[in-house]
N, C-alpha and C positions, 0 to 999 in steps of 0.2 A: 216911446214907452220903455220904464225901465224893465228889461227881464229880470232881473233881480231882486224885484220889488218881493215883498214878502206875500203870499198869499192869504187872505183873510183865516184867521183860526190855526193858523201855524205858529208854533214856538220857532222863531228865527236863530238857536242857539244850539245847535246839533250835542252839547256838550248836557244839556240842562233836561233831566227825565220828568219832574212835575214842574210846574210854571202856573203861580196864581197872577192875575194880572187886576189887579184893582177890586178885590171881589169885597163885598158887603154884603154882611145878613144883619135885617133886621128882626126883631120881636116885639113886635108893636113899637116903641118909642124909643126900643133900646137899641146900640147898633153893637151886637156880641163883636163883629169884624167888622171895621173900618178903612174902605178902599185901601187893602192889603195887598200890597203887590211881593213876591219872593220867590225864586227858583231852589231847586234843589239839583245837585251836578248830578249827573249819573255816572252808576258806582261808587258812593260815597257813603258817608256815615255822617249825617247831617245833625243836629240839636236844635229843639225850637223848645225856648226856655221864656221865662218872663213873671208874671208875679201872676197869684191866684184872681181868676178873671180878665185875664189877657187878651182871653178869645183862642188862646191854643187848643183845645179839645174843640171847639166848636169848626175850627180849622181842618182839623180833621174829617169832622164829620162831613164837612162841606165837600171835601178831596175824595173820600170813600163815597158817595151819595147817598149821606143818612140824612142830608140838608141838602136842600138846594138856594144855592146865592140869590139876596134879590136884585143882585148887581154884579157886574164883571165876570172874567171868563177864568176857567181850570180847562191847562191842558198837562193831556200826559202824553211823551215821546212824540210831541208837535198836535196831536188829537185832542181837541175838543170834547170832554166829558163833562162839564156840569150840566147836570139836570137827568142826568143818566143813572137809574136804580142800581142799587150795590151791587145787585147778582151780576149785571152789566160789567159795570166796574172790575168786580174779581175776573171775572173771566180775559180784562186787561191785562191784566199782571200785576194789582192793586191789594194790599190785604193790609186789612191790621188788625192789633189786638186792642185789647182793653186795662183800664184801670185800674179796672176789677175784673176778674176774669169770668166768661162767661162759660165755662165747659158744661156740657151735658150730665148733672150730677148721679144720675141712675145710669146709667153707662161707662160702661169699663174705658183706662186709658185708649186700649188698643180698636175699640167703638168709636169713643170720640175722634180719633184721625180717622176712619173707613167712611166715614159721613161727609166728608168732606168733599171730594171727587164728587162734578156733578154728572146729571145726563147719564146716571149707571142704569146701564142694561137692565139690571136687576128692578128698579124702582115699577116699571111696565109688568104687570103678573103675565101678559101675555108670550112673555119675553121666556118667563121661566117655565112658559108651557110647551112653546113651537122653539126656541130656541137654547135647553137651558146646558150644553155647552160652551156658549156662548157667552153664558151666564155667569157658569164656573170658572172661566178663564179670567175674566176680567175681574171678580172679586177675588182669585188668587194674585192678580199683579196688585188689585191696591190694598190686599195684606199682606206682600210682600215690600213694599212700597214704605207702609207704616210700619213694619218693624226695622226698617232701616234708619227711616226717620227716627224714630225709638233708641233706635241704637245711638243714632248722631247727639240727640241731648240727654240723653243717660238715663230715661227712662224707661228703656226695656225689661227691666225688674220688677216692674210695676205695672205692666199691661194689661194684666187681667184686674188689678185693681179696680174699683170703683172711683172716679174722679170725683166725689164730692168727699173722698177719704186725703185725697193729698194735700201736702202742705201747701201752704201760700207760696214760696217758692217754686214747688213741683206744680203747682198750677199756671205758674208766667211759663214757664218752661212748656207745660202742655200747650197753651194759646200760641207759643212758637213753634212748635212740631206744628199744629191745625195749620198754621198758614202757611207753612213746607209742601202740607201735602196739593197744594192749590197751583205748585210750581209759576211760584212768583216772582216778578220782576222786582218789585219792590214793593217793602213792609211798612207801614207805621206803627210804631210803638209808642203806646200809652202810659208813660211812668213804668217802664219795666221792670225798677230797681223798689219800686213802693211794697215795701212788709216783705222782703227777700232777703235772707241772711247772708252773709260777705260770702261765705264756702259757695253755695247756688248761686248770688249774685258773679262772682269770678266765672264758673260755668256760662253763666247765660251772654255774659261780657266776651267768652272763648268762642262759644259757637256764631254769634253775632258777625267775630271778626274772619274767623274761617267761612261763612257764608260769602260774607262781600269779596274776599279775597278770593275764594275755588269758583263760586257761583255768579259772581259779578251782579247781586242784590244789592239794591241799593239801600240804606235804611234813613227811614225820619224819624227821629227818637223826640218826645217829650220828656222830659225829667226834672225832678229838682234837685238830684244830687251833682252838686258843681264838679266834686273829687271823679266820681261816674262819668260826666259829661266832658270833663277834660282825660279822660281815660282812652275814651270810646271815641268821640268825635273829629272827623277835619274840621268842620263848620260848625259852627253853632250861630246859630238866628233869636234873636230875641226880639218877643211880640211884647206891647204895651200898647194899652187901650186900644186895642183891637186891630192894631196893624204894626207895620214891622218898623222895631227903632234904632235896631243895629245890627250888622252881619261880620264876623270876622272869626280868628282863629279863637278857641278857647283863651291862650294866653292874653292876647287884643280885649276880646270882653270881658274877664275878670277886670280891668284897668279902664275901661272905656267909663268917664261920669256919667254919662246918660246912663247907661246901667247900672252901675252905681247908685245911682238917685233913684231910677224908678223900681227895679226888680229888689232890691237892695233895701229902698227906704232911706238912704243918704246914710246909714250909720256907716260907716266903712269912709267915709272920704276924711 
């Protein structure tokens, strides 16, 4: 027998943090992913691009557990997670954001990060009856915690704000602080760069790369801005019809025909 053999549900590639291996969702007759197989390196700054209806976002979903595959397997750092609920998932070291951002709009910036930390002491009333020292301490670290994070993408100015008052930029930036406060291994981003103007875009581009570089996060970006994607990116991955049809450097896919042709639409050749 070989000892070397790989063990069932282990990613074989010590180098590689998410690993889809053939995975497929169907919706009734449609297949959004099609036995899509792709790794992402750990510590990297990954691009998963391709044309509207790719199956990118539902990719997503699938990797967070807002879907579950009706085929093949998702591991992250060699573990087997599909089929595992989101809260599961975060508590891996799993976050992402959105689209469209989802922040708590009746709640101040400096709210929406304090909500995040789960399993607080505080949430038990019995907690705040027989132990509420215990109580105090630990919602002073994770409001200490949040105002750092605050600090780190520049919205400390703005804490006491209501988040459904900030701008579309200052809201991608918000869903970035939320998923800091979860101390994550690695991020998916949703179109980060989608209704955020160059001055915030440049920020959100800054703290991105100061993450992976101090923190060693790894990021998977969606996006459709190529200028952004070769900005930001080692890798970029491009999905078509529902699975993956080319992997290389920014400069490689810009130039690759198959992408050209599909994400493209052939004008450019």
């Amino acid at each position: 027998m070989n000892e070397s053999a790989a063990t069932p549900g282990q990613d074989t590639s010590p180098d590689h943090i998410i690993t889809v291996e053939s995975v497929t969702k169907s919706f009734g007759g449609v297949r959004a992913v099609d036995r899509c197989s792709l790794a992402v390196v750990n510590g990297s700054i990954t691009g998963l691009i391709g044309p509207n209806g790719a199956g990118k976002t539902t990719l997503f979903n699938l990797i967070t557990g807002f879907l579950r595959p009706t085929s093949g397997r998702i591991l992250f750092d060699g573990e087997r997670i599909d089929g595992l609920p989101p809260h599961q998932i975060v508590r891996k070291g799993i976050v992402r954001t959105f689209q469209i951002p989802r922040e708590l709009k009746s709640m101040t910036v400096l709210e929406n990060l304090m909500l995040v930390p789960s399993n607080q002491a505080g949430e038990k009333i019995w907690n705040s009856w027989f132990f509420p020292f215990r109580v105090s301490a630990e919602e002073s670290q994770i409001f200490n915690k949040a105002e750092e994070v605050l600090e780190f993408v520049n919205l400390i100015q703005l804490r006491d704000e209501f988040a459904a008052n900030l701008s579309g930029g200052q809201k991608k930036l918000l869903e970035l602080a939320r998923a800091l406060m979860s101390n994550p291994r690695a991020i998916l981003l949703d179109e980060p760069g989608a209704g955020v103007n160059r001055v915030l875009m440049g920020k959100l581009v800054t703290d991105i790369e100061r993450l992976r570089r101090d923190l060693g996060i790894t990021f998977f970006v969606i996006e459709h801005d190529m200028d952004l994607i070769a900005r930001l990116c080692d890798e970029v991955i491009v999905m078509s019809e529902g699975s993956k049809l080319a992997q290389g450097t920014p400069a490689e896919v810009r130039t690759n025909e198959e992408v050209l042709e599909a994400y493209l639409g052939g004008q450019y050749r």
